[in-house]
C-alpha distance (Angstrom), angle and dihedral (degrees) to the residues before:
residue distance angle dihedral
X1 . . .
X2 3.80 . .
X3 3.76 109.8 .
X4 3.50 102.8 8.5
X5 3.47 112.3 146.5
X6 3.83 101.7 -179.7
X7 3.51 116.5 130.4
X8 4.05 134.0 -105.8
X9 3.09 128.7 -111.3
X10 4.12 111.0 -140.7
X11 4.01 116.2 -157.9
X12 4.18 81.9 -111.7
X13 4.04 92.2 61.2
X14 3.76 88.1 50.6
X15 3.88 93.7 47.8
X16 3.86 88.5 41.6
X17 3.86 91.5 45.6
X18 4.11 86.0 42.6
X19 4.06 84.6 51.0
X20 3.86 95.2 49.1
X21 4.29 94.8 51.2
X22 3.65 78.5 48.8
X23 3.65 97.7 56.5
X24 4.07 93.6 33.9
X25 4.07 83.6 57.4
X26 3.52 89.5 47.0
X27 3.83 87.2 61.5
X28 3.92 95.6 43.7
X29 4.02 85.9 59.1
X30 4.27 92.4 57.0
X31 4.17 107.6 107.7
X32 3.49 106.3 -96.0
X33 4.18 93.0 -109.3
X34 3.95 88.2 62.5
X35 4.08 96.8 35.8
X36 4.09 79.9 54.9
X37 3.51 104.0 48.9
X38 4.30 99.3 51.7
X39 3.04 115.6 114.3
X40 4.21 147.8 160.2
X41 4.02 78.0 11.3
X42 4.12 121.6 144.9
X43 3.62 117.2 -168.1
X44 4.40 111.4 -170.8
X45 3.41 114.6 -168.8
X46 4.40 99.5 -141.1
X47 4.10 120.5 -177.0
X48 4.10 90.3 -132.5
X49 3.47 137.2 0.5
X50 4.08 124.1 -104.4
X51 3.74 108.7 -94.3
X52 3.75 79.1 -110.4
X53 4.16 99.3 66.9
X54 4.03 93.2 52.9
X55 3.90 118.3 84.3
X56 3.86 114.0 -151.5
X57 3.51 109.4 -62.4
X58 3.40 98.0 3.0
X59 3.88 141.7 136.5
X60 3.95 114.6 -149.4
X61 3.61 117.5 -159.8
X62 3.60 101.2 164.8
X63 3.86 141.2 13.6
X64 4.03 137.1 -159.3
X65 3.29 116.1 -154.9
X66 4.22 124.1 176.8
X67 3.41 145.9 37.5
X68 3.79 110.2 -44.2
X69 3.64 122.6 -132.5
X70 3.93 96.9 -108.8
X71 3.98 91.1 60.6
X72 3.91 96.0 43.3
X73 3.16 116.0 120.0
X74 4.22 137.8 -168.0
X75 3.80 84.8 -86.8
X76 4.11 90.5 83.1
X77 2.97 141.8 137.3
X78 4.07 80.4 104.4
X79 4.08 115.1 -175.5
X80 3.85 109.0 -90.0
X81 3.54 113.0 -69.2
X82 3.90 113.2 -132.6
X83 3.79 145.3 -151.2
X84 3.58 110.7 -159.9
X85 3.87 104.2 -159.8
X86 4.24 112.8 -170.5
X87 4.00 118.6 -153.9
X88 3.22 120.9 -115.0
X89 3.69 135.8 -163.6
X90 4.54 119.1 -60.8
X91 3.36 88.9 -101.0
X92 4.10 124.3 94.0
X93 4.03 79.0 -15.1
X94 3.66 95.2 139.5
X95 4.29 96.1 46.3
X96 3.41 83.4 45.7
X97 3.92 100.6 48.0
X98 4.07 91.0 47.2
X99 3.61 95.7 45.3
X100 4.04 93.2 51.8
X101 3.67 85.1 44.5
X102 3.50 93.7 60.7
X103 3.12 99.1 45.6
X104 3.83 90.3 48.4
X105 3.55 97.6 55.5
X106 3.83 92.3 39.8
X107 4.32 87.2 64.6
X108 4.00 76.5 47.5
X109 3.91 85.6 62.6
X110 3.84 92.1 47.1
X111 3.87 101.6 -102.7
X112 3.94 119.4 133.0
X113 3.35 139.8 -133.8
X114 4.12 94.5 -98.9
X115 3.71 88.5 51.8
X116 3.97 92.5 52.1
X117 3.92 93.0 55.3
X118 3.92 88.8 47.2
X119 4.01 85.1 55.2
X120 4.28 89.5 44.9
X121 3.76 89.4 -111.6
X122 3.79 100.5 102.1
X123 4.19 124.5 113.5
X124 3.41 115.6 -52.1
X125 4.03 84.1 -138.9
């Protein structure tokens, strides 16, 4: 049509938008005493990680970065925390975006790695 100016759609803002419901469902699944208690938190959906973010050999799906709640202190207001969450592939995408979720906004509440594989909810890797 002459003169339309709407935009197009590519197959990677259909995947990203697909990503993004995933992640926002992801958050609508929390318990309700977690889902209440976020705050000052960012999440960015990015395609890959900087070269930076990836230790040898490895695959990163998600990343928190900040100060979590458990080691604030009365100096806030802290900079935004933020969860960095990466696509991945179609297939297992929303498993995979929930459980990196979780485990995103648990380092948000202050609990570590080690404490995550004692609950079962550690990396896979």
């Amino acid at each position: 049509m002459a003169g339309d100016t709407s935009p197009t759609l590519t197959k990677s803002d259909l995947r990203r938008a697909r990503f993004a419901r995933l992640v926002r469902n992801a958050l609508d699944e929390l318990p309700a005493e977690f889902h209440e208690r976020i705050r000052n938190l960012q999440i960015v959906i990015e395609d890959e990680p900087a070269p930076e973010q990836i230790r040898q050999g490895g695959t990163l799906l998600g990343l928190y970065e900040g100060v979590p709640l458990t080691a604030r202190g009365a100096q806030e207001p802290y900079l935004p925390d933020r969860i960095e969450r990466m696509t991945a592939s179609p297939r297992r995408q929303a498993a995979i975006v929930r459980d990196t979720v979780v485990h995103e906004i648990a380092h948000h509440f202050g609990i570590s790695d080690a404490r995550l594989a004692e609950l079962g909810l550690g990396d896979a890797d």
